[in-house]
N, CA, C and O atoms as CSV, one atom per row, in Angstrom:
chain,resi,resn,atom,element,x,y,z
A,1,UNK,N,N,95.623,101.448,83.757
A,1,UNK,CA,C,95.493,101.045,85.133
A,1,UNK,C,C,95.613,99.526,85.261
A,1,UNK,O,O,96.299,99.133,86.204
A,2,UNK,N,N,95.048,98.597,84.455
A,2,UNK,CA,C,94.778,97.317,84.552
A,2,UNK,C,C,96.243,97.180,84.302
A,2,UNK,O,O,96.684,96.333,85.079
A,3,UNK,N,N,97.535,97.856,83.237
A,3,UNK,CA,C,98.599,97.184,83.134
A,3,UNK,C,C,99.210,96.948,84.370
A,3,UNK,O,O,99.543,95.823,84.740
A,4,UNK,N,N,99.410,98.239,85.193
A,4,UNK,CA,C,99.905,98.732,86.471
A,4,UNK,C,C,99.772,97.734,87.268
A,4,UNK,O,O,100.833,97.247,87.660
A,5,UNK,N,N,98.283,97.007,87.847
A,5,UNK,CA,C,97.866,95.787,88.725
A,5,UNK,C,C,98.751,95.076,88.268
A,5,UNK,O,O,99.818,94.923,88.863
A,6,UNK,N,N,98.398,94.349,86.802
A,6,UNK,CA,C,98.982,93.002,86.447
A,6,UNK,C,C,100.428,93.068,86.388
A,6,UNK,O,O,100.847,91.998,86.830
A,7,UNK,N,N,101.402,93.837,86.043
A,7,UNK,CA,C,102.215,94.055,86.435
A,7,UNK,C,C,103.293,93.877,87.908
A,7,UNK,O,O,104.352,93.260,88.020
A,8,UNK,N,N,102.508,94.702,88.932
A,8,UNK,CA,C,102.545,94.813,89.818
A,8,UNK,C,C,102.270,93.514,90.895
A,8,UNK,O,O,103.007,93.232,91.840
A,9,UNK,N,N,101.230,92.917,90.574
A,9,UNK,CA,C,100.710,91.301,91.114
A,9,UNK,C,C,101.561,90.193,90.178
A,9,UNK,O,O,101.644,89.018,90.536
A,10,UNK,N,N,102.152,90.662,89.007
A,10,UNK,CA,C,103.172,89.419,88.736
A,10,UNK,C,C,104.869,89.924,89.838
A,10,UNK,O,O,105.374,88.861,90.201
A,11,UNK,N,N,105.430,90.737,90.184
A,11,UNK,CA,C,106.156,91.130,90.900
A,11,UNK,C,C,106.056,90.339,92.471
A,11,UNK,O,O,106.815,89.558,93.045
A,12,UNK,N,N,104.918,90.868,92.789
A,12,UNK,CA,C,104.607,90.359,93.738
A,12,UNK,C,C,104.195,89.004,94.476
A,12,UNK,O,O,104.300,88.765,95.679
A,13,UNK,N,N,103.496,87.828,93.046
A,13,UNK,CA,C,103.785,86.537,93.205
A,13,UNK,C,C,105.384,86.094,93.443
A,13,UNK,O,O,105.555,85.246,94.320
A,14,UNK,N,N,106.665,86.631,92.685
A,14,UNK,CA,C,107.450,86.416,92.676
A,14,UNK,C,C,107.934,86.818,93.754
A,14,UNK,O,O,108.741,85.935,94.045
A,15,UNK,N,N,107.966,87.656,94.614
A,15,UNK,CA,C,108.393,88.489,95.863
A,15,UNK,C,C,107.971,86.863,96.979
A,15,UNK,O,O,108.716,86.146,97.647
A,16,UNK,N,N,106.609,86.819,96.757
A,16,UNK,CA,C,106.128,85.885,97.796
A,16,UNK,C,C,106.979,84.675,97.860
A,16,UNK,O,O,107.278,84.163,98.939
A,17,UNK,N,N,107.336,84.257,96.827
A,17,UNK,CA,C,108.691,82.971,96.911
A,17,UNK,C,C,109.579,83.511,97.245
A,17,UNK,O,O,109.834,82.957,98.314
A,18,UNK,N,N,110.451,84.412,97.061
A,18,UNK,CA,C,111.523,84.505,97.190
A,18,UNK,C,C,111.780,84.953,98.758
A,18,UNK,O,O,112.771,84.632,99.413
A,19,UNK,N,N,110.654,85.779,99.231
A,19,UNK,CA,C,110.739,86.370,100.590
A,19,UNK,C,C,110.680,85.790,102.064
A,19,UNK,O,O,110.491,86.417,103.106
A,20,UNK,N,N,110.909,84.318,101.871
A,20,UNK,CA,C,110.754,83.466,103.100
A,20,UNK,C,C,112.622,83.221,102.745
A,20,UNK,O,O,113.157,83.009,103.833
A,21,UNK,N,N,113.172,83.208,102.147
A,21,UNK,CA,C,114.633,83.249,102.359
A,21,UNK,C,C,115.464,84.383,101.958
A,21,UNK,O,O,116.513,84.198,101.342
A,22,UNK,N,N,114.873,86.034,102.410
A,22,UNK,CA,C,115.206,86.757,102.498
A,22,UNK,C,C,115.047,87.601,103.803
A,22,UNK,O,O,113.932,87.645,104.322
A,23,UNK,N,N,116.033,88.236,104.335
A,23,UNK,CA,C,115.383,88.883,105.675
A,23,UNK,C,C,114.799,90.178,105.794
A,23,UNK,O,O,115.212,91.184,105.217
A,24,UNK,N,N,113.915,90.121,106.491
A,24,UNK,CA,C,112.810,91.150,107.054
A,24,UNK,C,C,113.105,92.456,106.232
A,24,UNK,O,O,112.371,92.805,105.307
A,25,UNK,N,N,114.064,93.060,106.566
A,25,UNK,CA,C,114.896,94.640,105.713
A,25,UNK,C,C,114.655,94.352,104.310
A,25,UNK,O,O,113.900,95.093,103.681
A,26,UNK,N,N,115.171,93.430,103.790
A,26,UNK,CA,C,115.638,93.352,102.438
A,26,UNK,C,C,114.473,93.041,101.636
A,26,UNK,O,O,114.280,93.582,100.548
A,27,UNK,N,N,113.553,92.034,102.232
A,27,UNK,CA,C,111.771,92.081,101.353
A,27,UNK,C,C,111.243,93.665,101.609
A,27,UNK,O,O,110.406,94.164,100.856
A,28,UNK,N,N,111.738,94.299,102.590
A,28,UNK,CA,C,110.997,95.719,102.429
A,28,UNK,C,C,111.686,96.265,101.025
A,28,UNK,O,O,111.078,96.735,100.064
A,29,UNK,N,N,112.928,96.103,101.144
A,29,UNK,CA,C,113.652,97.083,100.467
A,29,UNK,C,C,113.485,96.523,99.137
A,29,UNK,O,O,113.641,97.337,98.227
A,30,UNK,N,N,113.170,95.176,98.761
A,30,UNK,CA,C,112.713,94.986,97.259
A,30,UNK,C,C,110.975,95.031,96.878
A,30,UNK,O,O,110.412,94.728,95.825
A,31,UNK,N,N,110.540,95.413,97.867
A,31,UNK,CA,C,109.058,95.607,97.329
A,31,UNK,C,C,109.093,97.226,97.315
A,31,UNK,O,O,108.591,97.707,96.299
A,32,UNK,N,N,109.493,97.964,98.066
A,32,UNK,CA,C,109.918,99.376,97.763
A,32,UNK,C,C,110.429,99.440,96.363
A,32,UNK,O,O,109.702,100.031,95.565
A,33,UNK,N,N,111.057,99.159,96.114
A,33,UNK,CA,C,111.869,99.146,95.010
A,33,UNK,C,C,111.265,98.911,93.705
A,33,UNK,O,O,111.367,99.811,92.871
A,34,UNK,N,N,110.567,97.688,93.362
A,34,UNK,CA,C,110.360,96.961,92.444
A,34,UNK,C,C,108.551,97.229,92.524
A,34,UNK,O,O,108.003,97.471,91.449
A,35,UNK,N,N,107.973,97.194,93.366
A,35,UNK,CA,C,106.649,97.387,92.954
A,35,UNK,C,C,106.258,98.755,93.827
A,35,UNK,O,O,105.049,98.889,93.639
A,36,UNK,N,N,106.596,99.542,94.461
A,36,UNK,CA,C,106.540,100.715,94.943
A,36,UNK,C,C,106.379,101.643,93.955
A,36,UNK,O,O,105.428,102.382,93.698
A,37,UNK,N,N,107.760,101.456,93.288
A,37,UNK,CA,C,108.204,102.626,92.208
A,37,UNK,C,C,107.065,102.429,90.902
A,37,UNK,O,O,106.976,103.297,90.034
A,38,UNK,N,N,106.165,101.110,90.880
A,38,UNK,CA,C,105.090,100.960,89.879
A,38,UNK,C,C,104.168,101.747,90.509
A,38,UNK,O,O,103.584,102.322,89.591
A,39,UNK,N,N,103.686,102.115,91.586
A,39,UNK,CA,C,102.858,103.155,91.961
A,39,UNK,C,C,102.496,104.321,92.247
A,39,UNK,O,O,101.419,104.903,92.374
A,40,UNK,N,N,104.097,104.700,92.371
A,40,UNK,CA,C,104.523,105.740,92.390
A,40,UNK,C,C,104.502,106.545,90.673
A,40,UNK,O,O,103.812,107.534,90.425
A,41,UNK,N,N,105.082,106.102,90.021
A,41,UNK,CA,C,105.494,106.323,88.335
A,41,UNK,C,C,104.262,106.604,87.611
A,41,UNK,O,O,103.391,105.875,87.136
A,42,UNK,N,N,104.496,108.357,87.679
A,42,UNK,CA,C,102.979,109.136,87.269
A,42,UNK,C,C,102.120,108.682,87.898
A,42,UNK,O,O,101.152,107.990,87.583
A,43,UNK,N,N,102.560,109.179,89.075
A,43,UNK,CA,C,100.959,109.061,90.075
A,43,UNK,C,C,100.390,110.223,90.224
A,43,UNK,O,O,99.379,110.381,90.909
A,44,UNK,N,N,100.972,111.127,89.609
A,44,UNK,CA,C,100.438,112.851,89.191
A,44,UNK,C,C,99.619,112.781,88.085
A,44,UNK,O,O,99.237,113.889,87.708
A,45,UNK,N,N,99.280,111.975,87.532
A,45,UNK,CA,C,98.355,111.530,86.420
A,45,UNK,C,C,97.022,110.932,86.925
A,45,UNK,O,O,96.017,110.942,86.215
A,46,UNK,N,N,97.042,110.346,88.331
A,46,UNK,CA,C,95.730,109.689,88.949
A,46,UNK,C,C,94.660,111.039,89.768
A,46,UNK,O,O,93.515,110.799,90.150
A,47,UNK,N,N,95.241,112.234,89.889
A,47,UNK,CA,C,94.967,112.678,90.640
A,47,UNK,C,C,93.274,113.114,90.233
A,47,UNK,O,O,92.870,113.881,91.106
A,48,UNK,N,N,92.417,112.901,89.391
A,48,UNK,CA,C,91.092,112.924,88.680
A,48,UNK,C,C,90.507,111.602,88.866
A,48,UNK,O,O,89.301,111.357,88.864
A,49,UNK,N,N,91.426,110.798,89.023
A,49,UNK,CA,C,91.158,109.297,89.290
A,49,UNK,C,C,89.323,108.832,90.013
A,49,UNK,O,O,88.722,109.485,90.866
A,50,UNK,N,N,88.906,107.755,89.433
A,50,UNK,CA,C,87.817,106.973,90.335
A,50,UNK,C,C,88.114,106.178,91.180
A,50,UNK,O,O,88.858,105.245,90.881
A,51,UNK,N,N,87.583,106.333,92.564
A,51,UNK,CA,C,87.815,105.799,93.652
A,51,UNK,C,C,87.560,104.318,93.335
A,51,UNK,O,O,87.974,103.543,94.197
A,52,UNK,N,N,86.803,103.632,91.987
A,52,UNK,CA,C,86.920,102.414,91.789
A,52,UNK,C,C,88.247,101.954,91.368
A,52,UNK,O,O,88.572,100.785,91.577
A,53,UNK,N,N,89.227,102.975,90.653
A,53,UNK,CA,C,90.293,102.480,90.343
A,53,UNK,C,C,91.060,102.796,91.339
A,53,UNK,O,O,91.887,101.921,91.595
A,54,UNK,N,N,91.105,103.945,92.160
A,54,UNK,CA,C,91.981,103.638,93.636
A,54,UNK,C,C,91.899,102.267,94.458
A,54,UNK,O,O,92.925,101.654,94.756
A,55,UNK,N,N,90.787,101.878,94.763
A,55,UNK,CA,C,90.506,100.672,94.876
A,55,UNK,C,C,91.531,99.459,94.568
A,55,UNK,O,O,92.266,98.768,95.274
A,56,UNK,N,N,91.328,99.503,93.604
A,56,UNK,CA,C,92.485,98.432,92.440
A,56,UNK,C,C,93.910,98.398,92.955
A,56,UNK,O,O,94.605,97.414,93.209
A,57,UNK,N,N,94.279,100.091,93.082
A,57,UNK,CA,C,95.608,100.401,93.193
A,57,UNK,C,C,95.808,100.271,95.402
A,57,UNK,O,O,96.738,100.074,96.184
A,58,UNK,N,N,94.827,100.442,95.471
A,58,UNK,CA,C,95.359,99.941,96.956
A,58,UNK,C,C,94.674,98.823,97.563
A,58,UNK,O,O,94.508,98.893,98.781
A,59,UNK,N,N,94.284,97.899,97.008
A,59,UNK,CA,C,94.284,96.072,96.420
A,59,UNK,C,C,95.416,95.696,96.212
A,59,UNK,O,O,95.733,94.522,96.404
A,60,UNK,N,N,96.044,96.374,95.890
A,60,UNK,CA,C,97.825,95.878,95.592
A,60,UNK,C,C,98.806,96.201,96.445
A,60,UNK,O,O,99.721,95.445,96.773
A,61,UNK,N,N,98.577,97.758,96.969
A,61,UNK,CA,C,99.277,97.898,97.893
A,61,UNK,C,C,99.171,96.841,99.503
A,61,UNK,O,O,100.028,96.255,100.166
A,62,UNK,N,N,97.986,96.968,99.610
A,62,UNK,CA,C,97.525,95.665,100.817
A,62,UNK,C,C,98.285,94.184,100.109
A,62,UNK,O,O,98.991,93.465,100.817
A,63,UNK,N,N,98.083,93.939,98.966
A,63,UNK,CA,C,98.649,92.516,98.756
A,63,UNK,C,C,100.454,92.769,99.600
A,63,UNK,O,O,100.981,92.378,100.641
A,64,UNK,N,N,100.816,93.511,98.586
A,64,UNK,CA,C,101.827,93.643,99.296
A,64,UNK,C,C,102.815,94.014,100.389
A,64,UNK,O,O,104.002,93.711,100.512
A,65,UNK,N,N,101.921,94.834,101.236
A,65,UNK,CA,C,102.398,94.689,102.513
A,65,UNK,C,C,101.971,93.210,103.087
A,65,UNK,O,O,102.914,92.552,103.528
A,66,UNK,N,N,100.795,92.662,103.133
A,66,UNK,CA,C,100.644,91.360,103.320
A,66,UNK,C,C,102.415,90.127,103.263
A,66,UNK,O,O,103.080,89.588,104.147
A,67,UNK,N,N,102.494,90.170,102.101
A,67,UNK,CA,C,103.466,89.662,101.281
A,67,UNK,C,C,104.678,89.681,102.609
A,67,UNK,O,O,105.208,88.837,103.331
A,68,UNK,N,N,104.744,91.331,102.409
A,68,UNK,CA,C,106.227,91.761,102.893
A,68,UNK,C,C,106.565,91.134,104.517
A,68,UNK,O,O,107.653,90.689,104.883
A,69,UNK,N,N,105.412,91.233,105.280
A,69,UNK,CA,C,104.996,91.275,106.871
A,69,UNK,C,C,104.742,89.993,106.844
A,69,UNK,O,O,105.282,89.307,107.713
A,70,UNK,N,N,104.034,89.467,106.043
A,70,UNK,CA,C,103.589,87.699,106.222
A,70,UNK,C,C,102.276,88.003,106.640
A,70,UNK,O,O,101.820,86.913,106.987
A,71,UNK,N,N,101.410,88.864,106.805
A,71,UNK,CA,C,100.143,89.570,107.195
A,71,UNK,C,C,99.209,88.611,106.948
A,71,UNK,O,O,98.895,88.505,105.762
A,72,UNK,N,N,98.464,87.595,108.022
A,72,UNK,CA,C,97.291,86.925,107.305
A,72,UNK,C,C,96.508,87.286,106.452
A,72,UNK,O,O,96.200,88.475,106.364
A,73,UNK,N,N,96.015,86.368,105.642
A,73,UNK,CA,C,94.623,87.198,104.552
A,73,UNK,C,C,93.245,88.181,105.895
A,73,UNK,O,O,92.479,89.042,105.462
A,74,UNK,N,N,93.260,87.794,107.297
A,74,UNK,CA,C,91.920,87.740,107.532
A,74,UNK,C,C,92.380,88.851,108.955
A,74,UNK,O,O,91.647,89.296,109.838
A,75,UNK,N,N,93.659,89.021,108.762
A,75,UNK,CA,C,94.184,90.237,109.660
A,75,UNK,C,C,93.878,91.730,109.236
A,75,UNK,O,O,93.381,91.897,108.122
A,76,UNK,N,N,94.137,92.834,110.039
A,76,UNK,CA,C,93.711,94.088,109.583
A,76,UNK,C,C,95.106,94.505,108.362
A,76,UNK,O,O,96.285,94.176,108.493
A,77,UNK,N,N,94.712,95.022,107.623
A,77,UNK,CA,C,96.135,95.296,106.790
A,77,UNK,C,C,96.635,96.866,107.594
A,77,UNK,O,O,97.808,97.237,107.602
A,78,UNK,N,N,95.907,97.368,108.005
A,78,UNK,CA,C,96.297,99.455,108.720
A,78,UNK,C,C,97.355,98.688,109.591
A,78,UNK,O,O,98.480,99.102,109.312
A,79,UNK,N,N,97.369,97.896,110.368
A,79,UNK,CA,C,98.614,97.818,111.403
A,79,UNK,C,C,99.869,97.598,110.672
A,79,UNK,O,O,100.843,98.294,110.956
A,80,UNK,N,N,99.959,96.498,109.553
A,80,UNK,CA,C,100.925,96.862,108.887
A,80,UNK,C,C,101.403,97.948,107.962
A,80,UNK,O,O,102.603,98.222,107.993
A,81,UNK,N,N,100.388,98.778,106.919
A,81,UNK,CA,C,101.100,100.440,107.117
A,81,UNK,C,C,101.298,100.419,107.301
A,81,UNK,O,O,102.447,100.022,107.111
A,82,UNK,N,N,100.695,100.874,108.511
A,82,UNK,CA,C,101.460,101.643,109.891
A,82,UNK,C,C,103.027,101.385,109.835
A,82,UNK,O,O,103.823,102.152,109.293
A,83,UNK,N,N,103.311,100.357,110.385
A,83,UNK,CA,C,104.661,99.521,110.372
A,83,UNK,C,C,104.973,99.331,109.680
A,83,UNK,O,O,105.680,98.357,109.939
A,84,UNK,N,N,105.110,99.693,107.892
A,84,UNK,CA,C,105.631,99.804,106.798
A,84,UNK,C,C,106.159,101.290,106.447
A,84,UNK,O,O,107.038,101.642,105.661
A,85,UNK,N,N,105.204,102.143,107.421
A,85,UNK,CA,C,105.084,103.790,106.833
A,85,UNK,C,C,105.053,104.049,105.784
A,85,UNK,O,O,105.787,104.850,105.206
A,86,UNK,N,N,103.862,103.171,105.175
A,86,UNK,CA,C,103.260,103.915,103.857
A,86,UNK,C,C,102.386,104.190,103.804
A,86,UNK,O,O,101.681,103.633,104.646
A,87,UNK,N,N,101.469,105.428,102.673
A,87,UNK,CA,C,100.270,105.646,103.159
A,87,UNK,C,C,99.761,105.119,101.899
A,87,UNK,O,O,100.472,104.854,100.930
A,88,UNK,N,N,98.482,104.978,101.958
A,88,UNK,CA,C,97.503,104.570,101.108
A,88,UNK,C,C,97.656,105.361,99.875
A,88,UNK,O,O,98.169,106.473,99.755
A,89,UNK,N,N,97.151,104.638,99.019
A,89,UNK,CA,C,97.511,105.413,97.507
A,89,UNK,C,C,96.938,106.679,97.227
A,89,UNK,O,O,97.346,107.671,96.622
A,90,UNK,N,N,95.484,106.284,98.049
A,90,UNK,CA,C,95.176,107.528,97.003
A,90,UNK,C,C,95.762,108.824,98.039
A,90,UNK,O,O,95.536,109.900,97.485
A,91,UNK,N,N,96.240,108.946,98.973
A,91,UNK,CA,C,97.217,109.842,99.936
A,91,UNK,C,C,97.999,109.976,99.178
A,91,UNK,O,O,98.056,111.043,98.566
A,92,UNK,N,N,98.887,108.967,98.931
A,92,UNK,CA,C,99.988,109.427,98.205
A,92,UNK,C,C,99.897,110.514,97.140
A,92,UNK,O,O,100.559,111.546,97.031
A,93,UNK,N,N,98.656,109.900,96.183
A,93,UNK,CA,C,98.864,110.695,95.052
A,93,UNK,C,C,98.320,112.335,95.170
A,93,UNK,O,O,98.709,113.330,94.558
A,94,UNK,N,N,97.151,112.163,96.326
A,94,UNK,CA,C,96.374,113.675,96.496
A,94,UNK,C,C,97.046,114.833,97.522
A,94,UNK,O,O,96.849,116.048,97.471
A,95,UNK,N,N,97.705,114.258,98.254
A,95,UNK,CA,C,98.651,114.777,99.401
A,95,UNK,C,C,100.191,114.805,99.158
A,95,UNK,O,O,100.686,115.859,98.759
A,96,UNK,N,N,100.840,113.908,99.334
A,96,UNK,CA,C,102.312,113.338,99.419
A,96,UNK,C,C,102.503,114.113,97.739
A,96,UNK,O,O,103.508,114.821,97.800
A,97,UNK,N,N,102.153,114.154,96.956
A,97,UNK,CA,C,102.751,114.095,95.656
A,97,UNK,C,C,102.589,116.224,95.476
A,97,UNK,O,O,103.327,117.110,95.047
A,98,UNK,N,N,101.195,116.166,96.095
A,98,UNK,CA,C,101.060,117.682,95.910
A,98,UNK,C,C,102.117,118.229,97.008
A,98,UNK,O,O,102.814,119.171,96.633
A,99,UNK,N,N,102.278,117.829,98.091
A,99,UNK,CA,C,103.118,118.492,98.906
A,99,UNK,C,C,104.428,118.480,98.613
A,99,UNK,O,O,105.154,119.328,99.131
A,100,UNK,N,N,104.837,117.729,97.927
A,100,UNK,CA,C,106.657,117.176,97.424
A,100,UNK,C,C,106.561,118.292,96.464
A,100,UNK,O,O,107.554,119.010,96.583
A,101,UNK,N,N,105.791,118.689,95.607
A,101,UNK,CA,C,105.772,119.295,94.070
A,101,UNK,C,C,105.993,120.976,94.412
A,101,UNK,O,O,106.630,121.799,93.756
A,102,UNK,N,N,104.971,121.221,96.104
A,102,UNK,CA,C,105.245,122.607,96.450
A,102,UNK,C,C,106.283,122.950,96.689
A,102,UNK,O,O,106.973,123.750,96.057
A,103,UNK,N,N,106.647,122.109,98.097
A,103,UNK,CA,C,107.983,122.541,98.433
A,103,UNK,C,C,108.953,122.650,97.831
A,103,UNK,O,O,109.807,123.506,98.060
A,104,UNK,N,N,109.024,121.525,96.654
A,104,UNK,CA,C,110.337,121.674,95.519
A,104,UNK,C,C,110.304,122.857,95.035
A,104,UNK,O,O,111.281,123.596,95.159
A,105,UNK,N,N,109.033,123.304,94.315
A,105,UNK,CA,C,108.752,125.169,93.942
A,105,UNK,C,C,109.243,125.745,94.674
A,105,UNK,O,O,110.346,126.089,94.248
A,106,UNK,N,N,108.988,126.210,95.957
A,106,UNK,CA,C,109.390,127.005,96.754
A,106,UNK,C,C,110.973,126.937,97.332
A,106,UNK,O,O,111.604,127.988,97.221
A,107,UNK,N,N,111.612,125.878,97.891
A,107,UNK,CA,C,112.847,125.733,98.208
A,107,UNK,C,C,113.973,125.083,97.331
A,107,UNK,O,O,115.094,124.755,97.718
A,108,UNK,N,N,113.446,124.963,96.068
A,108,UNK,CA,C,114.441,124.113,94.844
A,108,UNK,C,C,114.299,125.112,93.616
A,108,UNK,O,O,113.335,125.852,93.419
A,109,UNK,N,N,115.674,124.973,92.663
A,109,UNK,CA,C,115.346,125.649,91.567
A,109,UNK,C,C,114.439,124.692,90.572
A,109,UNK,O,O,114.588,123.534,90.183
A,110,UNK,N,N,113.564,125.568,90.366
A,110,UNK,CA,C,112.370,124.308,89.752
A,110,UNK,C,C,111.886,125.642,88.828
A,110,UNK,O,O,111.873,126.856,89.032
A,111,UNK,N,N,111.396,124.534,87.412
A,111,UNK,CA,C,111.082,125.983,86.542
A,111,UNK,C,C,110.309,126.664,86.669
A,111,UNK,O,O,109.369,126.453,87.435
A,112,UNK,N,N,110.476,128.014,85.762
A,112,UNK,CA,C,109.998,129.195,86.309
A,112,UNK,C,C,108.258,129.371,85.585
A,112,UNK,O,O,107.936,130.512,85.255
A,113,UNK,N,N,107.568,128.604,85.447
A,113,UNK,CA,C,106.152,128.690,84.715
A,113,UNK,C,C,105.749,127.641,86.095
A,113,UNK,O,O,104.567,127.613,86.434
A,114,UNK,N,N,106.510,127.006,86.669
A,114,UNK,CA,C,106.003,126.784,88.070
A,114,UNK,C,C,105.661,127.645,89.236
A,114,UNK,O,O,104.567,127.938,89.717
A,115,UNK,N,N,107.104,128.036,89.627
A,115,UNK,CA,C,107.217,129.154,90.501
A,115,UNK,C,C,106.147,130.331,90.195
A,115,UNK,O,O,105.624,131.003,91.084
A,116,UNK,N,N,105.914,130.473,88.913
A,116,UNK,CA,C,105.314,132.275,88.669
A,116,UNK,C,C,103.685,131.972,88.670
A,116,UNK,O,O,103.065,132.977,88.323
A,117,UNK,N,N,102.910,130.932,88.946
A,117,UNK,CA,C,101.808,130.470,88.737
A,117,UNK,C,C,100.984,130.468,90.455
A,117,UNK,O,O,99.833,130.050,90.587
């Protein structure tokens, strides 16, 4: 977990320079990209997780919508979600990840020790 942050917060120092001479779309589309996909990547593995380490992991996600939006430190971070349309991590991983995994079962060929369970 601790790699994931530090990781993720060195990305994101770097995002913060670079994103005042990049436009609005394109800081979304490289923090999607580049530190998104760090939270995403086995997030089917958090799902036992401690809400102290969710914590951590959506500490980062707030940094970086901050980042992306220009979001003061002392502003609400939910309005930007909102206006990012992302949800909070631990959503992602307890909801979003279980619901992607069903439907693929059910409407995708997905293997069969899935389906038969």
């Amino acid at each position: 977990m601790a790699y994931v942050c530090k990781a993720c917060y060195f990305h994101i120092r770097a995002l913060r320079y670079v994103s005042k001479s990049l436009p609005d779309h394109v800081a979304r589309i490289v923090a999607c990209s580049i530190v998104g996909s760090r939270l995403d990547y086995c997030n089917s593995l958090f799902v036992g997780m401690t809400d102290f380490n969710f914590k951590k992991l959506r500490r980062v996600q707030n940094t970086l919508a901050r980042v992306v939006l220009r979001v003061g430190k002392f502003e609400h971070i939910t309005p930007a979600l909102i206006k990012l349309h992302w949800l909070p991590v631990k959503q992602r991983v307890l909801l979003y990840k279980q619901a992607l995994i069903t439907f693929n079962v059910l409407h995708h060929n997905t293997p069969m020790y899935l389906r038969d369970s």
